[in-house]
N, C-alpha and C positions, 0 to 999 in steps of 0.2 A: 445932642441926640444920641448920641453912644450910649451915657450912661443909663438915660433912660433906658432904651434896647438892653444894656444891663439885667439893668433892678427889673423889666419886665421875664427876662430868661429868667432870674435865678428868682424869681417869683414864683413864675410856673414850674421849675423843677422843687421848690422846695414843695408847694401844691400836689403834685404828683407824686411822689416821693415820700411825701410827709405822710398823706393818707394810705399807712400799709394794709388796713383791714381792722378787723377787730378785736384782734390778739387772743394771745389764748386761754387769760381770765374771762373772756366774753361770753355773756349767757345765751347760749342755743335758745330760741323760740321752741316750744311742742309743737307737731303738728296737732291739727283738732284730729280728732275720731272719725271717720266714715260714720254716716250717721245710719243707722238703725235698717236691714232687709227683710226683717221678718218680725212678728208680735205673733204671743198668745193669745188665745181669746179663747177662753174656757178650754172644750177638748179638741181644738184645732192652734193650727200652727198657719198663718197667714203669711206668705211670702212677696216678697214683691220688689223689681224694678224696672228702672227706667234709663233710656240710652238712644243718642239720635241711630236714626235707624240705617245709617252707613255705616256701623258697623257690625251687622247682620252678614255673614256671606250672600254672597248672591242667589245661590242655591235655594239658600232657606227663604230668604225675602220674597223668591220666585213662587216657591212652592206653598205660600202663606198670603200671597198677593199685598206685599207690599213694597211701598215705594223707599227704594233707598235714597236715602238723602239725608246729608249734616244739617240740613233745616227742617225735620221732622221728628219727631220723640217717640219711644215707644211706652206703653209701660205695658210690663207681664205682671200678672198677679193668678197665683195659686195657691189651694188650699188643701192640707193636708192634714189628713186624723195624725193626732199627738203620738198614740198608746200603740198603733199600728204600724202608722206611716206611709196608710195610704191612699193615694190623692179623692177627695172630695168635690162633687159637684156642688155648685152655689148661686147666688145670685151676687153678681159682682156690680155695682155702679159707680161712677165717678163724678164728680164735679173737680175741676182744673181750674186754677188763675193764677195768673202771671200777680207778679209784687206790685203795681199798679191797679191789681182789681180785675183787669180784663178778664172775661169768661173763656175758658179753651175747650171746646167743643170736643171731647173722646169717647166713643162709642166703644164700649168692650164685644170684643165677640169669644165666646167659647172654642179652644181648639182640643180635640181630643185626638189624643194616639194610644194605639195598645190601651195601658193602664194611666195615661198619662193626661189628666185635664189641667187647664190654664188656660186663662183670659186675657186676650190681647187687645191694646186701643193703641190709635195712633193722634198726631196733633203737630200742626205747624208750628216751630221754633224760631226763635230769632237768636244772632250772637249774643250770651251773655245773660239770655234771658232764663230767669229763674221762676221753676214752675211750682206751687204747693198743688200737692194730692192730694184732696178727699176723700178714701174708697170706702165704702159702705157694702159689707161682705157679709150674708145668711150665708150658711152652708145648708144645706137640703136636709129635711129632718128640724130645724131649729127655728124657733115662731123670731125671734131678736136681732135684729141686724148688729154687728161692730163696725165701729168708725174708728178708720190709721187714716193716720198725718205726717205726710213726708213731702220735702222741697228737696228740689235739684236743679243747679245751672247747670247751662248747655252752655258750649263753645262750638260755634260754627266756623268752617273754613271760610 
């Protein structure tokens, strides 16, 4: 019985020991790119994301009327002249689904400050669950809607 107790020690220390990493001819992985916050579309500049909505301060969440929480999503989307730079009103819509197909119900509302417009929607999250964006953006003035197409997973607590 010894020897076995042995051969099973210097078994698991050779195990442990033996695996020291990946040395330092080992090829790094890239990370991927962040994927894409903004597109052109003729003479505008479409901006846009998305982020559960706990990490909003509370002040802003308060004064915007929403609900914080790691199981809700937001997305911002604004629009700005190219040549200028400055913000555009529009017509903003969404259609939302989850990698499944599900439909995600987000309603945009218009917020304006000062000189400041931008279109906010909210929408229930689950862990892990990854959403594609639809958005379908006129800017005022222009007869043609643009469609962007962006996914992002959430991480819930």
């Amino acid at each position: 019985m010894s020897s076995l107790k042995t051969i099973f020690t210097l078994s698991a220390f050779l195990l442990i020991f033996g695996c020291g990493g990946p040395g330092n001819q080992a090829a790094v992985p890239t990370a991927e790119p962040a994927g894409a916050s903004s597109v052109n579309i003729g003479d505008y500049d479409v901006h846009f994301s998305a982020q559960s909505t706990d990490q909003l301060p509370p002040e802003v969440a308060r004064s915007y009327n929403i609900v914080r929480s790691p199981n809700r999503a937001m997305l911002n989307v604004s629009v700005i002249e190219s040549a200028s730079g400055a913000p555009v009103a529009a017509k903003v819509t969404v259609k939302t689904v989850n990698l499944t197909g599900q439909l995600k119900n987000v309603v945009m509302r218009k917020i304006q400050e000062q000189e400041a417009i931008y279109y906010i929607g909210e929408t229930p999250v689950a862990n892990r669950e990854t959403l594609v964006f639809d958005i379908s953006v006129t800017p005022d003035g222009v007869d043609q809607a643009s469609d962007i197409r962006f996914k992002r997973q959430f991480y819930t607590k």
